[in-house]
C-alpha positions in Angstrom: 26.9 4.9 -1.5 27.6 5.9 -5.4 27.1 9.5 -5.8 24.6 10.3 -9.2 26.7 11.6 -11.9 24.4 14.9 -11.8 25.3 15.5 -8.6 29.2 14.9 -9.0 29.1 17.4 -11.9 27.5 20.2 -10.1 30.0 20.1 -7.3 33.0 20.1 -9.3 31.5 23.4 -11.3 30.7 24.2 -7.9 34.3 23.7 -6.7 35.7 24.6 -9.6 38.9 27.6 -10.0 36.5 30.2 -11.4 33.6 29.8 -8.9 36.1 30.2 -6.3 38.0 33.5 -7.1 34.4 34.5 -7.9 33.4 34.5 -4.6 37.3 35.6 -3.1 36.7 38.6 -5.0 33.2 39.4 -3.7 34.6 38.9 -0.2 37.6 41.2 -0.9 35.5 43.8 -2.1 33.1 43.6 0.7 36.4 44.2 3.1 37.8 46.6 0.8 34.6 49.1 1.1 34.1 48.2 4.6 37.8 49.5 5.1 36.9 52.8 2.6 34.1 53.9 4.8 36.4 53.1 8.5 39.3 55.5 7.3 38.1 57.6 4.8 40.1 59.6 2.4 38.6 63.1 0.9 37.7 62.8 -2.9 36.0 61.5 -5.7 38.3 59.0 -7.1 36.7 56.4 -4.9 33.0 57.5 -5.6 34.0 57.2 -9.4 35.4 53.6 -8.8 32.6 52.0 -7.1 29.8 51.8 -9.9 32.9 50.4 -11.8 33.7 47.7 -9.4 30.1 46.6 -8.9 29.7 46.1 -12.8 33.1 44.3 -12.7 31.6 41.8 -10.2 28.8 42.1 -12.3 30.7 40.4 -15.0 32.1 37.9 -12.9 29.3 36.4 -11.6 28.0 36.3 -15.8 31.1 34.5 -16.5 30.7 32.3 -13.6 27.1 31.2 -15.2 28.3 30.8 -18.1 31.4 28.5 -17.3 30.0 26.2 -14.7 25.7 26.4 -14.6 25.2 26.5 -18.2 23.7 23.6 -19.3 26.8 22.9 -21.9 30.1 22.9 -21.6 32.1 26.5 -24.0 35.0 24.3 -25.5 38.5 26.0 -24.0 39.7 26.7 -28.0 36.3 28.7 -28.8 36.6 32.4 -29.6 33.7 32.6 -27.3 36.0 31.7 -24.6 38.7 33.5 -25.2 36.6 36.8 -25.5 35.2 35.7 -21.8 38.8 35.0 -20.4 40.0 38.1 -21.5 36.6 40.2 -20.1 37.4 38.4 -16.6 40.9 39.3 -16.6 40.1 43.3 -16.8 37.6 42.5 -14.7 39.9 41.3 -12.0 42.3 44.1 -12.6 40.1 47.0 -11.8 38.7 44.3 -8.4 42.2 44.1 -7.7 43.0 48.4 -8.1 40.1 48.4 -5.6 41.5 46.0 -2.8 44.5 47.4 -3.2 43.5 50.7 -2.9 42.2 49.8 0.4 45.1 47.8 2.4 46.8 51.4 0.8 44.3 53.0 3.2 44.2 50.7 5.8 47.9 51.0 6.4 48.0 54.3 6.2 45.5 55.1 8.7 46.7 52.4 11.2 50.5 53.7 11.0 49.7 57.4 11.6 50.4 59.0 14.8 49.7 62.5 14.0 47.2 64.3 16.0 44.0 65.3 14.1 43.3 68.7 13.3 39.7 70.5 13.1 38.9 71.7 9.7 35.4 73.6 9.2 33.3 72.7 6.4 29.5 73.2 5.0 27.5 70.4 4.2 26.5 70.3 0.3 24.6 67.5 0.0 23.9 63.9 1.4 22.7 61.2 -1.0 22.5 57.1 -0.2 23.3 54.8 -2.7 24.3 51.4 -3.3 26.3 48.6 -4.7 25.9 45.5 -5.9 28.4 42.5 -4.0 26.2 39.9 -4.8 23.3 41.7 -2.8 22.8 45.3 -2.6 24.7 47.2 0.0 24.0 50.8 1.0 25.9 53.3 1.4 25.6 56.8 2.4 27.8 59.9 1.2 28.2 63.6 2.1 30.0 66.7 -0.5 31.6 69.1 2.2 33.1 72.4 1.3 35.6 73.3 3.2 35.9 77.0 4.6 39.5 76.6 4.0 39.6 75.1 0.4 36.3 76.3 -1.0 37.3 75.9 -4.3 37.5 72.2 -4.1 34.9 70.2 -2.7 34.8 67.1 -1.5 33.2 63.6 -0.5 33.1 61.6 2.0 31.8 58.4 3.7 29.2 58.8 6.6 29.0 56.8 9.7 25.7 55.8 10.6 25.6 58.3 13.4 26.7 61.2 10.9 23.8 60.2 8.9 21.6 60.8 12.1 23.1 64.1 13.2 24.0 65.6 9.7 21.8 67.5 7.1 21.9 69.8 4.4 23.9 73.1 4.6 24.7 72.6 8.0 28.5 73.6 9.6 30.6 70.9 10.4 33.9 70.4 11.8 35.9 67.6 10.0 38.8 65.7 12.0 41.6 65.3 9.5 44.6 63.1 10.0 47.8 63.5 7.7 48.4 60.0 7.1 51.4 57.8 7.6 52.7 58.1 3.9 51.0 61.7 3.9 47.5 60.6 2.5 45.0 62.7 4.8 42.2 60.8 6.2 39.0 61.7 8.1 38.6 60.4 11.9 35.2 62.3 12.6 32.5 65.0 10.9 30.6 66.5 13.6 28.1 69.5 13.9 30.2 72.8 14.3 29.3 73.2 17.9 31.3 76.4 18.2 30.0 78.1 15.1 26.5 77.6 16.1 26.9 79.1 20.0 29.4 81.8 18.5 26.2 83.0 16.5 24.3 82.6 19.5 26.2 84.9 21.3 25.9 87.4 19.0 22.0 87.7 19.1 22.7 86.6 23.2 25.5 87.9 24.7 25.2 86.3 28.2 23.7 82.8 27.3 25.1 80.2 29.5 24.3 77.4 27.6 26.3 78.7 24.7 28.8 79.7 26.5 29.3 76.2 28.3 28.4 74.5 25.0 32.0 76.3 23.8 34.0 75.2 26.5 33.2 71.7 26.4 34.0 71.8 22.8 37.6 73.4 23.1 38.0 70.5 25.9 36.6 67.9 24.0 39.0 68.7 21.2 41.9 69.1 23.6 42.1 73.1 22.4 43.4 74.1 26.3 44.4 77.6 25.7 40.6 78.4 23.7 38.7 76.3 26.6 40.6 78.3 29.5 40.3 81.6 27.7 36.6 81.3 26.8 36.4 79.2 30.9 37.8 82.7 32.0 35.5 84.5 29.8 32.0 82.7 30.9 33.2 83.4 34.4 33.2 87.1 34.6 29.5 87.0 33.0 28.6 84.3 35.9 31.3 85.2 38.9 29.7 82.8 41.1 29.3 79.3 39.3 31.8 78.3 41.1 30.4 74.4 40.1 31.5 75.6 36.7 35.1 76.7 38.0 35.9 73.2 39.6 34.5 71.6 36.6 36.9 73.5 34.0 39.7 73.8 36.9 39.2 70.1 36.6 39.6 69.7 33.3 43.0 71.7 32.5 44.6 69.9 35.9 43.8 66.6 34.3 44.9 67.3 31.1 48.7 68.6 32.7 47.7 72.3 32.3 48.0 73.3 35.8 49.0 77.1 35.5 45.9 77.7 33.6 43.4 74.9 36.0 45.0 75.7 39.6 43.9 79.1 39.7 40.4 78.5 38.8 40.4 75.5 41.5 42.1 78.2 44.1 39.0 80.4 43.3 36.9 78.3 44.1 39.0 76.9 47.3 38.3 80.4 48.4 35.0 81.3 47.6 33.0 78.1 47.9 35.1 75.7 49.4 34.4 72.4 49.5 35.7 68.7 50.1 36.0 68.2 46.6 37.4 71.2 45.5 39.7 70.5 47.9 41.1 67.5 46.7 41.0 69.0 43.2 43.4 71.6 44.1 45.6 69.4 46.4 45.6 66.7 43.8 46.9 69.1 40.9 49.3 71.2 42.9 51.1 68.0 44.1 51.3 67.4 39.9 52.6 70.6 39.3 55.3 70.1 41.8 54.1 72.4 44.6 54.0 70.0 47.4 54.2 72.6 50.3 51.2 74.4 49.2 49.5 70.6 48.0 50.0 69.6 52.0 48.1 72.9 53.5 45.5 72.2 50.8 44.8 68.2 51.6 45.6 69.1 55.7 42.5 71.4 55.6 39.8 69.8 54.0 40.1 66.6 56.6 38.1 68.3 58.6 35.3 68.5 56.0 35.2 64.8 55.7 37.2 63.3 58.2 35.9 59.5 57.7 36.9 59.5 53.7 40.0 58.0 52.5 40.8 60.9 49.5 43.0 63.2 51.7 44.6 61.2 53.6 45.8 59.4 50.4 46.8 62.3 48.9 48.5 63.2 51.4 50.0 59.6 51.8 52.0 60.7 48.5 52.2 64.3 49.4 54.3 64.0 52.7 56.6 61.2 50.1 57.4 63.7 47.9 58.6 66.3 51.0 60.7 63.5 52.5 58.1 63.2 55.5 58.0 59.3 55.3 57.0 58.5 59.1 54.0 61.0 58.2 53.3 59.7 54.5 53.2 55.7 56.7 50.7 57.2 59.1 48.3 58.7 56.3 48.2 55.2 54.1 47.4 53.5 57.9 44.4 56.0 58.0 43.7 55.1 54.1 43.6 51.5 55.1 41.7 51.7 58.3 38.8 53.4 55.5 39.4 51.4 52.9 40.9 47.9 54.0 41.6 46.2 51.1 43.4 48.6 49.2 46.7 47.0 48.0 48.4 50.4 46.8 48.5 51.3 50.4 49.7 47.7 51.6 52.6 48.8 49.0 53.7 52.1 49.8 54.0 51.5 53.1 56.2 48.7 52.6 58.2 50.9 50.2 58.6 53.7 52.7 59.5 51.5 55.5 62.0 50.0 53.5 63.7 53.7 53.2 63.2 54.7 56.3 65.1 51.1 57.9 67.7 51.9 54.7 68.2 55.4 56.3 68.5 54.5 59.8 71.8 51.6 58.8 72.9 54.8 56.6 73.0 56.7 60.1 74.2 53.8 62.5 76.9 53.6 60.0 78.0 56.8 60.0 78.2 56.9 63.9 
């Protein structure tokens, strides 16, 4: 079947070089913003570029018209065409500063290892705008001043769930990076949840929610030292939430920061014990290293709940780490005869009849 002529001329403008770096460079500036607003860099410079870019695609997709959908064909020698080649290659210049930019970013936020670090900051102002990739594509930006740098304020990209949560003049704390080649970047902006119940506490001195709301911020932001002072702090308002004591006793074990977690879970081992607290304590004192104290903690609180597996699987490693194999065998049989199909028990005791056999040829040996 012979193709029409018409037809075979609109496909090869169609096909043609310029049609196709036209649409490469829309596609790499759709990547490159989507990259700008996943690791974000405080500034301007990038809010200044973006009108720029969206006219130089602007341009592009003019010259594309004009080359290969106008109705005649601009010979290659005119001045016309010169004037056009020269507009696209500026164009593509400034497209090309953008992408750039953006693997720039990319790499430096997907290399770093550094540990972010809270910095507060006021929201100035939160506009939406948008740019033009071949269709219109919002955005949304915020201007922060930060409490540290007040001088010089900044803007940012917001997340879709920023946009939600943020307005207006509100404290914020903003998650900075430094960057693998020393570029900062942003991981998070968040409502200041520690300003707001500090100044509740002000006006409330004993109010519990503000109080908790603190402490789960310090933990949330892996500040141990702040959540176990202000921990320490809520509990001599309320003495006797000991549900509060496991819970942040729980927290600092699991986060390796037994000298300030075990004496809150010894508190409450104490005062309100129970089979969980129990196993909370037992569980981070065999961490820290004190297995002695780890066994009468774990051998107590069977009685509690004798039919759950917990303690005696605690215990299973316990009595390993005090040498006690024959004991640590028996408590991964009771583990198994509770939870039958557990194949870390199958394991250990296969590993610690292994030493026990290698210890009794050590013995027969020495006889």
């Amino acid at each position: 079947m012979k193709i029409p002529s018409g037809i075979r001329s609109g496909l090869a403008r169609l096909c043609s070089a310029s049609t196709i770096r036209f649409f490469i460079s829309t596609a790499a500036c759709g990547l490159a913003l989507y990259i700008q607003m996943e690791y974000r860099v405080p500034g301007s410079f990038v809010f200044l570029l973006l009108p720029w870019v969206g006219l130089a695609l602007g341009i592009l997709s003019f010259i594309f018209l004009v080359t290969n959908l106008a109705s005649h064909r601009v010979n290659a020698e005119t001045t016309v065409q010169r004037v056009l080649g020269r507009i696209q290659w500026w164009a593509g210049l400034l497209i090309r500063v953008f992408v750039y930019y953006s693997v720039f970013l990319y790499a430096n936020a997907t290399l770093d290892r550094s540990m972010p670090v809270d910095r507060r900051a006021e929201v100035l102002e939160i506009a939406e705008e948008k740019i033009d990739l071949g269709s219109l594509v919002p955005y949304v930006w915020a201007e922060l001043r930060l409490r540290d740098d007040p001088g010089r304020p900044i803007r940012l990209f917001l997340e879709s769930r920023e946009k939600r949560n943020l307005w207006g003049g509100e404290a914020v704390i903003v998650q900075e990076r430094e960057g693998y080649f020393g570029l900062p970047w942003i991981t998070k902006i968040e409502r200041d949840e520690e300003y707001y119940a500090r100044e509740t506490l002000k006006l409330m001195p004993t109010a519990a929610a503000a109080w908790r709301g603190i402490v789960d911020f310090y933990f949330e932001h892996q500040r141990w030292p702040e959540a176990n002072t202000a921990a320490r702090a809520y509990l001599e308002v309320y003495p006797h939430d000991y549900d509060f004591a496991l819970y942040a006793g729980g927290e600092l074990a699991a986060n390796s920061r037994y000298a300030e977690g075990i004496p809150l879970l010894e508190l409450v081992v104490e005062r309100k014990p129970s089979y969980e607290a129990y196993q909370a304590l037992g569980w981070a004192l065999s961490y820290a290293g004190n297995n002695l104290r780890a066994a009468q903690v774990l051998e107590a609180s069977l009685a509690l709940d004798p039919d759950d597996f917990q303690a005696y699987y605690h215990l299973g490693y316990v009595y390993t780490g005090l040498s006690r194999y024959a004991d640590a065998i028996a408590m991964f049989e009771k583990v198994l005869e509770r939870q039958p199909n557990m194949p870390e028990a199958n394991a250990e005791i296969a590993k610690l009849r292994r030493i026990l056999a290698t210890q009794q040829q050590t013995r027969e040996r020495k006889k």
